[in-house]
TIMI-2910 file (N, C-alpha, C, CB; in pm, 1 decimal, decimal comma, always signed):
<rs>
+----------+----------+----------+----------+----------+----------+----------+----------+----------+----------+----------+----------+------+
!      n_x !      n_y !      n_z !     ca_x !     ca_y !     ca_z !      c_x !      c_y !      c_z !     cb_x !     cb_y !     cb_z ! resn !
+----------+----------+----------+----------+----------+----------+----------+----------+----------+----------+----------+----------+------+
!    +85,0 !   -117,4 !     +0,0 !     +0,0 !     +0,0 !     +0,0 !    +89,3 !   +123,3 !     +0,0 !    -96,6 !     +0,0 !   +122,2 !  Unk !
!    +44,2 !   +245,2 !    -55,6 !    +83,8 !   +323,6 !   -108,2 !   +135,7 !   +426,7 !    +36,8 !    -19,7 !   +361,7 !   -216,4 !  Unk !
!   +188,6 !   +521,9 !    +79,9 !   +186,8 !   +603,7 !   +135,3 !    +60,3 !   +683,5 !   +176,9 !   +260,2 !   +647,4 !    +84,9 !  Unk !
!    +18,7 !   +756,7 !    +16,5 !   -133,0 !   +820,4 !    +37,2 !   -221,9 !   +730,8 !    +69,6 !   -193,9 !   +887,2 !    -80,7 !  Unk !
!   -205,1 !   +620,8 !     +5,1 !   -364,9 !   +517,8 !    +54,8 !   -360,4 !   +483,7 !   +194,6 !   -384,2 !   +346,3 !    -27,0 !  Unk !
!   -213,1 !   +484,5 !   +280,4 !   -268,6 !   +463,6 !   +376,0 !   -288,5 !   +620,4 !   +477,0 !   -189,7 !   +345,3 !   +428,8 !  Unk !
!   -275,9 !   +721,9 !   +467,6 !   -284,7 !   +871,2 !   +519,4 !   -457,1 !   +825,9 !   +456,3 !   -155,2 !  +1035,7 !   +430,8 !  Unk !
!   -499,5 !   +778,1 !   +372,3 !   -590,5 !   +830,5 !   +300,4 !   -725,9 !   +711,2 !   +420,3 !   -555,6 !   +804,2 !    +90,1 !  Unk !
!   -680,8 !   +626,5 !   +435,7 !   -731,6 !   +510,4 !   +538,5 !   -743,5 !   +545,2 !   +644,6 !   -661,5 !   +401,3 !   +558,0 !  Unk !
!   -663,0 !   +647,5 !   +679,1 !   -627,4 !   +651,5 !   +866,5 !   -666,2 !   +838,4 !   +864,3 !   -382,1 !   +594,7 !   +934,5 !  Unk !
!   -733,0 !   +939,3 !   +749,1 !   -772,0 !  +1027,1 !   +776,8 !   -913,3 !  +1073,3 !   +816,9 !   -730,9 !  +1065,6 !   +709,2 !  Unk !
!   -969,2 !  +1142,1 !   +924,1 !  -1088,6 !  +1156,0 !   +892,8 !  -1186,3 !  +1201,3 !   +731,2 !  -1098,9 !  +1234,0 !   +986,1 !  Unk !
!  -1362,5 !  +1162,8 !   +724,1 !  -1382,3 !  +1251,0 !   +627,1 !  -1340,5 !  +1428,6 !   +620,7 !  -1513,0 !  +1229,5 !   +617,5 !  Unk !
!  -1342,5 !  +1450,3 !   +458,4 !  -1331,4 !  +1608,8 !   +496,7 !  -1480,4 !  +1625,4 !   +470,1 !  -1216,3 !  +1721,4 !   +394,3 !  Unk !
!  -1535,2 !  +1774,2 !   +484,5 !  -1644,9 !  +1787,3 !   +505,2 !  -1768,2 !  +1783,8 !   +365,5 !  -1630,2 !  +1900,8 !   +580,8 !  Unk !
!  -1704,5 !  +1782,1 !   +241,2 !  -1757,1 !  +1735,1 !   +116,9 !  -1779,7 !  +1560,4 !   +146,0 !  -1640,3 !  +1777,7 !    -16,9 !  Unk !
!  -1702,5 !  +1486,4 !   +138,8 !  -1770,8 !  +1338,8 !   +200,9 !  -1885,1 !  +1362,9 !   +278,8 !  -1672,3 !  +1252,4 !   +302,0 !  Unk !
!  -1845,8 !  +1449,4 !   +401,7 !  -1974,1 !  +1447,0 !   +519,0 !  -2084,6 !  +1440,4 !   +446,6 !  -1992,7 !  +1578,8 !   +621,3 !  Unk !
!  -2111,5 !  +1610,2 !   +363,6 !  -2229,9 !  +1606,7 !   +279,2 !  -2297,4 !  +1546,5 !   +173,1 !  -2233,1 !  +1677,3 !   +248,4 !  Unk !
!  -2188,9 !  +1445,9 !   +100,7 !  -2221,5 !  +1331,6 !    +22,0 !  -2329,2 !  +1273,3 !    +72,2 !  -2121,7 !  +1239,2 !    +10,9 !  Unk !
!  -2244,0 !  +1195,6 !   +215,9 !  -2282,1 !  +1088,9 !   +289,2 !  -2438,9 !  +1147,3 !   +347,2 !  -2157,9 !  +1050,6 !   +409,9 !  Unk !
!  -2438,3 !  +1283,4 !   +336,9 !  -2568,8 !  +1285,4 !   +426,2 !  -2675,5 !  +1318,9 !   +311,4 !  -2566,4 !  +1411,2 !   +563,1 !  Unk !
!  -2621,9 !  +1333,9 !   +224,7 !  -2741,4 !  +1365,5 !    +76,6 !  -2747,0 !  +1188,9 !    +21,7 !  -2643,7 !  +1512,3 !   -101,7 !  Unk !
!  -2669,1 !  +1140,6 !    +64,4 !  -2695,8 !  +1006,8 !    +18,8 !  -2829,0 !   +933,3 !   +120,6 !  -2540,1 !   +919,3 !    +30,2 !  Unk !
!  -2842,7 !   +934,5 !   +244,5 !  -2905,5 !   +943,7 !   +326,0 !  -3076,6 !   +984,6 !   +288,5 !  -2827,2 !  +1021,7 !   +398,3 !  Unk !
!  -3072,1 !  +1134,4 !   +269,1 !  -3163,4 !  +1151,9 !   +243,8 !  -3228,3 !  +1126,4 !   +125,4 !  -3164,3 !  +1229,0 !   +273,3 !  Unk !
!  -3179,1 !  +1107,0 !    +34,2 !  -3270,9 !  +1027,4 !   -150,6 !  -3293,2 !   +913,4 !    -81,6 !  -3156,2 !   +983,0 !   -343,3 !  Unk !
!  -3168,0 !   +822,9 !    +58,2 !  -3236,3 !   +679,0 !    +75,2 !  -3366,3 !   +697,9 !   +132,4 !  -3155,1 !   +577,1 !   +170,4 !  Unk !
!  -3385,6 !   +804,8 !   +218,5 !  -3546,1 !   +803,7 !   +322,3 !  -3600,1 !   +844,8 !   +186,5 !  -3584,0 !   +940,5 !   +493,5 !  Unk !
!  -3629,0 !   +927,9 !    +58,2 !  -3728,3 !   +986,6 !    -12,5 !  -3724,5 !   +880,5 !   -107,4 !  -3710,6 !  +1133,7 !    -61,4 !  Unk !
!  -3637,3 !   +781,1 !   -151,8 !  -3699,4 !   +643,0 !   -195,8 !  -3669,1 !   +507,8 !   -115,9 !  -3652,2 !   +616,5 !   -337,3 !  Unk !
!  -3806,6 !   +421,2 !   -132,8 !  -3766,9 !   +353,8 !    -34,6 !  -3797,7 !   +245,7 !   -117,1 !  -3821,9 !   +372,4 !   +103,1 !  Unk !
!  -3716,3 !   +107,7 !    -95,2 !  -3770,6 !    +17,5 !   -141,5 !  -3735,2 !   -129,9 !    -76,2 !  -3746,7 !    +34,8 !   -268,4 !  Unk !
!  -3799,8 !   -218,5 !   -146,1 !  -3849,7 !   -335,3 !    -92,0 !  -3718,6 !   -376,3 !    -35,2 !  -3923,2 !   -437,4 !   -193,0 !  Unk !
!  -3687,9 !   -453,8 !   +109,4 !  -3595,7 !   -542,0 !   +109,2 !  -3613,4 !   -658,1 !    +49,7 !  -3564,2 !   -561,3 !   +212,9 !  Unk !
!  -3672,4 !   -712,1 !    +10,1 !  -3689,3 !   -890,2 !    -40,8 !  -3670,0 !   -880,0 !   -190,9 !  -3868,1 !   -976,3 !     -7,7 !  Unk !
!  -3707,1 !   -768,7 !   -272,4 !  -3699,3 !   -767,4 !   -422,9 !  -3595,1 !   -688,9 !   -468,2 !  -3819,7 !   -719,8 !   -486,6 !  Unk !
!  -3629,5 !   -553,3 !   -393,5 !  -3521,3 !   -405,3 !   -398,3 !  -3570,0 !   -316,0 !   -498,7 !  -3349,3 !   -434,3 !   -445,1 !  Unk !
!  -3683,3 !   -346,6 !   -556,8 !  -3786,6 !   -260,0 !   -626,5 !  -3860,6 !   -140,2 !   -533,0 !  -3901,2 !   -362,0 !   -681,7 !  Unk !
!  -3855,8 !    -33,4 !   -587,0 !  -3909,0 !    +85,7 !   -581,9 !  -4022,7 !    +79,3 !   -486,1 !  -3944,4 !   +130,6 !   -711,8 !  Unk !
!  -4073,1 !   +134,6 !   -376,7 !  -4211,6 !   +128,2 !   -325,3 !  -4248,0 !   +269,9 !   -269,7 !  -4225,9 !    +14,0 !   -210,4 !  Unk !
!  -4386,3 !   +233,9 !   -261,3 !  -4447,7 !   +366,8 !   -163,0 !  -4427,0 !   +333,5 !    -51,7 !  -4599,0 !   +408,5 !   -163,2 !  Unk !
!  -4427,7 !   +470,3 !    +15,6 !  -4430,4 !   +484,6 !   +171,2 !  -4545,4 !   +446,1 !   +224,0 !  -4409,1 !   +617,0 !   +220,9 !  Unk !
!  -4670,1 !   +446,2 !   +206,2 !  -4816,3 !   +402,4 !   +239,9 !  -4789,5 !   +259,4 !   +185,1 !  -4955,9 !   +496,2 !   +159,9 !  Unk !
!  -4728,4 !   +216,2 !   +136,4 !  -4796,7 !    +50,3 !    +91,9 !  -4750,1 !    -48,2 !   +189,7 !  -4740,5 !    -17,6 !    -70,7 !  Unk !
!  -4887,7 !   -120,6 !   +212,6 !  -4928,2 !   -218,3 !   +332,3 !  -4854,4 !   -322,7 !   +269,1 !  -5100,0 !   -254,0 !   +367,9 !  Unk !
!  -4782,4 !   -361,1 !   +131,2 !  -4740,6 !   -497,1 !    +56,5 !  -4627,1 !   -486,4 !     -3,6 !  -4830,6 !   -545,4 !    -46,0 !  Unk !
!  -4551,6 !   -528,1 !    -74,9 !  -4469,0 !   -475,7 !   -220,8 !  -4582,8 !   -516,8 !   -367,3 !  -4280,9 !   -591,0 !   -239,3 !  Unk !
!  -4576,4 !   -464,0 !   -382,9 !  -4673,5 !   -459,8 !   -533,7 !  -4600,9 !   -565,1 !   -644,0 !  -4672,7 !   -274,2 !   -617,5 !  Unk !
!  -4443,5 !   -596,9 !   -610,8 !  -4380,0 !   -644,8 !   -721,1 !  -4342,6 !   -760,8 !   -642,8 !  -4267,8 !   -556,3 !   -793,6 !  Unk !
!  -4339,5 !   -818,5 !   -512,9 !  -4316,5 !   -936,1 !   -500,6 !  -4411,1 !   -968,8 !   -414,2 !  -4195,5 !   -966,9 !   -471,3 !  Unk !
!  -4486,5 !   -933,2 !   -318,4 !  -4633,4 !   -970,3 !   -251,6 !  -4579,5 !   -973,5 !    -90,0 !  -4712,4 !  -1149,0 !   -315,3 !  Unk !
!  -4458,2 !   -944,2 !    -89,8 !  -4428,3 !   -926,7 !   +103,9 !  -4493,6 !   -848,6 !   +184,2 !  -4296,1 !   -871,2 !   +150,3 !  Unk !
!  -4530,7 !   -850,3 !   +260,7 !  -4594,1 !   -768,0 !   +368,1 !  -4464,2 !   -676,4 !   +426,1 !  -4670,9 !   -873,4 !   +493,8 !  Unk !
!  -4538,2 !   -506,9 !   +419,0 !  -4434,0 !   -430,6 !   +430,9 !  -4422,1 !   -339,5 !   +580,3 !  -4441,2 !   -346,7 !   +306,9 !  Unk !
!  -4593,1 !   -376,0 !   +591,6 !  -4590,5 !   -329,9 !   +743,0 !  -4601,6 !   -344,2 !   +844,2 !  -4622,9 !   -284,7 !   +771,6 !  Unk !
!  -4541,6 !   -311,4 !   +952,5 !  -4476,9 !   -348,2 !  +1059,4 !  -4584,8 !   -292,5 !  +1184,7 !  -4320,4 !   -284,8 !  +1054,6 !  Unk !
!  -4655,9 !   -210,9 !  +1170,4 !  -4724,6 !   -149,0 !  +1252,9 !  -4895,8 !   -146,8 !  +1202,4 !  -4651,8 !    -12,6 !  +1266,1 !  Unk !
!  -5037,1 !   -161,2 !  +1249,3 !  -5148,4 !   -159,8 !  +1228,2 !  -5190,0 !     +1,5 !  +1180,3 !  -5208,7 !   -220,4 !  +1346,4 !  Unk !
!  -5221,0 !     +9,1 !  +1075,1 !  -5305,4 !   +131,2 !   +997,4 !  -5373,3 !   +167,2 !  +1099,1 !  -5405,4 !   +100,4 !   +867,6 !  Unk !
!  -5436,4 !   +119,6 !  +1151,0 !  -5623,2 !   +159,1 !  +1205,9 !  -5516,1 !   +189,7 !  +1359,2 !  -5812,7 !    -36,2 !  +1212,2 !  Unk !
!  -5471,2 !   +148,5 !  +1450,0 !  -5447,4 !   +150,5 !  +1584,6 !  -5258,8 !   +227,8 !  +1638,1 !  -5476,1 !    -30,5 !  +1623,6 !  Unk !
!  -5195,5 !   +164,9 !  +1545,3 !  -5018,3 !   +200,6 !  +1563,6 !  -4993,5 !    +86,7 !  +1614,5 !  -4953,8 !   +332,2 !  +1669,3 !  Unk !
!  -5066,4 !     +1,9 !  +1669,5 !  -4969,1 !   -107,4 !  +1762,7 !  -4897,5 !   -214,5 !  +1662,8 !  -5074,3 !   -207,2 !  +1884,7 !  Unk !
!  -4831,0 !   -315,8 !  +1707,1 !  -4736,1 !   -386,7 !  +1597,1 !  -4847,5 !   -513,3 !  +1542,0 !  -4563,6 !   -460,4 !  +1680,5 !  Unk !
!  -4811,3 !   -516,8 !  +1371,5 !  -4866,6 !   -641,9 !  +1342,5 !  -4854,9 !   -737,0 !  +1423,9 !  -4829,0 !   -685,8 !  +1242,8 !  Unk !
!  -4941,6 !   -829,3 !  +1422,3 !  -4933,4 !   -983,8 !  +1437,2 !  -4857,1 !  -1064,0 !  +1333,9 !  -5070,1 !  -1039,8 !  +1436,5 !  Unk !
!  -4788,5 !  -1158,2 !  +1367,2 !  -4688,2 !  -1234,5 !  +1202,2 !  -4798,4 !  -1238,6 !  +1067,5 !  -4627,6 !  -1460,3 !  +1232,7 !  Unk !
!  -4755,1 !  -1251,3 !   +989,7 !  -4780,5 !  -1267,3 !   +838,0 !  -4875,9 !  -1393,2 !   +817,6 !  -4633,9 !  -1289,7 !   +753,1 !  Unk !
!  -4999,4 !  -1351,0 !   +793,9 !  -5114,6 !  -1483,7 !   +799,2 !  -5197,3 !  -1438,6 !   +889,5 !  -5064,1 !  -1641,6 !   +847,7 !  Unk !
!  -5191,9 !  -1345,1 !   +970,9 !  -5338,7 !  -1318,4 !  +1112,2 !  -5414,6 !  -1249,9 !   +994,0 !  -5306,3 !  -1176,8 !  +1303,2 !  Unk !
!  -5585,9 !  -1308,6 !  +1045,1 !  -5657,2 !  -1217,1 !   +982,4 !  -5692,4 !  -1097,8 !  +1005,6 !  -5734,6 !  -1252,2 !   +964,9 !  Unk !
!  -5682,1 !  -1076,8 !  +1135,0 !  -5708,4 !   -886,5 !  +1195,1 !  -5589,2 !   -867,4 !  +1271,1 !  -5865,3 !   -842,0 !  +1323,3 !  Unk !
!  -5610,2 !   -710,0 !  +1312,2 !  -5451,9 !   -638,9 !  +1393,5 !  -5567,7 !   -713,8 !  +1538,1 !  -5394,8 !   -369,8 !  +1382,5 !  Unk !
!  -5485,2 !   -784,3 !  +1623,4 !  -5515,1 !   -831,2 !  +1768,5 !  -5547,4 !   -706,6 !  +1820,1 !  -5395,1 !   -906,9 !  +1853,5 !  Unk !
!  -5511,8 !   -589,0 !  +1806,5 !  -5545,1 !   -455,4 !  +1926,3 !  -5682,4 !   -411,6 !  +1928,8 !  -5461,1 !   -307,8 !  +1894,7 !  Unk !
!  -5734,7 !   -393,7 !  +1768,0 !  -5863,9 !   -306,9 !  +1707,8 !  -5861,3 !   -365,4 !  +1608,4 !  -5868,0 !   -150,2 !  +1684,6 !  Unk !
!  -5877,9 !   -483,1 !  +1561,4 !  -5951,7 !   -557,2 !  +1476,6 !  -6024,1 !   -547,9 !  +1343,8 !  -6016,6 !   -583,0 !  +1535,6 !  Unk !
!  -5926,5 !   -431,7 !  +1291,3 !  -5856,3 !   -424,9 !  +1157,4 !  -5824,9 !   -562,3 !  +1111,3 !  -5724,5 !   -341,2 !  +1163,8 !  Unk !
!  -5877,9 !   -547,0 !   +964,8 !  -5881,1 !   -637,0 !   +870,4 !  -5715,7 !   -656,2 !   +824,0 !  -5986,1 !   -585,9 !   +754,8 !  Unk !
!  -5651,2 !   -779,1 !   +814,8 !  -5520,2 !   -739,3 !   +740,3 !  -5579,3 !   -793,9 !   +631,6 !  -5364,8 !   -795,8 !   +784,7 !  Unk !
!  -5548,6 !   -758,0 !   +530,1 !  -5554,2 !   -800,9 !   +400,4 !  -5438,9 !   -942,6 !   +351,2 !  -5525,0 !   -659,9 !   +319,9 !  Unk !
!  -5459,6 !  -1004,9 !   +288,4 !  -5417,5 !  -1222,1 !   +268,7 !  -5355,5 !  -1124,2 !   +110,7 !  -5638,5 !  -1430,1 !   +240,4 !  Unk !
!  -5244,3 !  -1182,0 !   +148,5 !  -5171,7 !  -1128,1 !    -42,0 !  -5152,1 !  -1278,4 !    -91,7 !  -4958,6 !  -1015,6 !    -53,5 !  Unk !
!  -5182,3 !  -1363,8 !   -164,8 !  -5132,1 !  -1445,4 !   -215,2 !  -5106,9 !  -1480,0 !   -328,4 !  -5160,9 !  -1498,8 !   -184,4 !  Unk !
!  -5014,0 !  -1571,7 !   -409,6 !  -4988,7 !  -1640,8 !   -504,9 !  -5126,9 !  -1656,0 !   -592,8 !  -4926,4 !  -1761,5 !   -453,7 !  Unk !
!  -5176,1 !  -1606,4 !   -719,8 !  -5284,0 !  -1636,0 !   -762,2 !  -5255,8 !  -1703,7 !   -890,1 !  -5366,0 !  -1528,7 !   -764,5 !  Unk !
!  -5314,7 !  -1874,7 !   -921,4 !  -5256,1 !  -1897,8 !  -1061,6 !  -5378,5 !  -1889,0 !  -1153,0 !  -5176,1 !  -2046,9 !  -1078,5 !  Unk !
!  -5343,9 !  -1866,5 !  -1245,8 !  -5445,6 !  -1880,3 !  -1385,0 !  -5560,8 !  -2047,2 !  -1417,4 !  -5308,2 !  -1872,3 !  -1536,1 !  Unk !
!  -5643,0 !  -1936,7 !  -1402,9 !  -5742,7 !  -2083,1 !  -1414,5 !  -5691,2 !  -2198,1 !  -1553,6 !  -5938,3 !  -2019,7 !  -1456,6 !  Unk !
!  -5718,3 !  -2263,8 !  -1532,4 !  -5659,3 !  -2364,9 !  -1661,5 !  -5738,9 !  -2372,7 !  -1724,3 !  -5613,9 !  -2499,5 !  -1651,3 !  Unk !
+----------+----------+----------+----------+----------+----------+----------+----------+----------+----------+----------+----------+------+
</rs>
């Protein structure tokens, strides 16, 4: 390793990195997307539209936390979750 590469390893950022790093940050919160596919999503969506995962973590109707993946209502206030499944083509 080089001299500079290692000054360059062992220096703090200067303050152009900082602001990279923090504009990089923010496009990540203003797009967000799926962990399981990595496709594009809305902030409101209860699903991924492009692979069918359940995206939310918390009950629409109440704030309290889902129940696992498969309950038919939120246990708190008894909100409907909506069943995403696999649909095949009639034959």
């Amino acid at each position: 390793m080089s001299q500079n590469q290692q000054q360059s390893a062992t220096t703090p950022p200067n303050q152009a990195e900082i602001t990279l790093l923090q504009r990089r940050t923010e496009l990540h919160d203003l797009q967000q997307e799926c962990n399981t596919c990595r496709q594009e999503i809305e902030t409101d969506w209860q699903f991924c539209a492009h692979c069918g995962v359940r995206l939310a973590t918390h009950c629409p109707g109440c704030g309290n936390p889902l129940p696992p993946a498969g309950a038919q209502s939120c246990p708190s206030c008894g909100l409907a979750i909506p069943q995403v499944g696999i649909e095949t083509a009639p034959e």
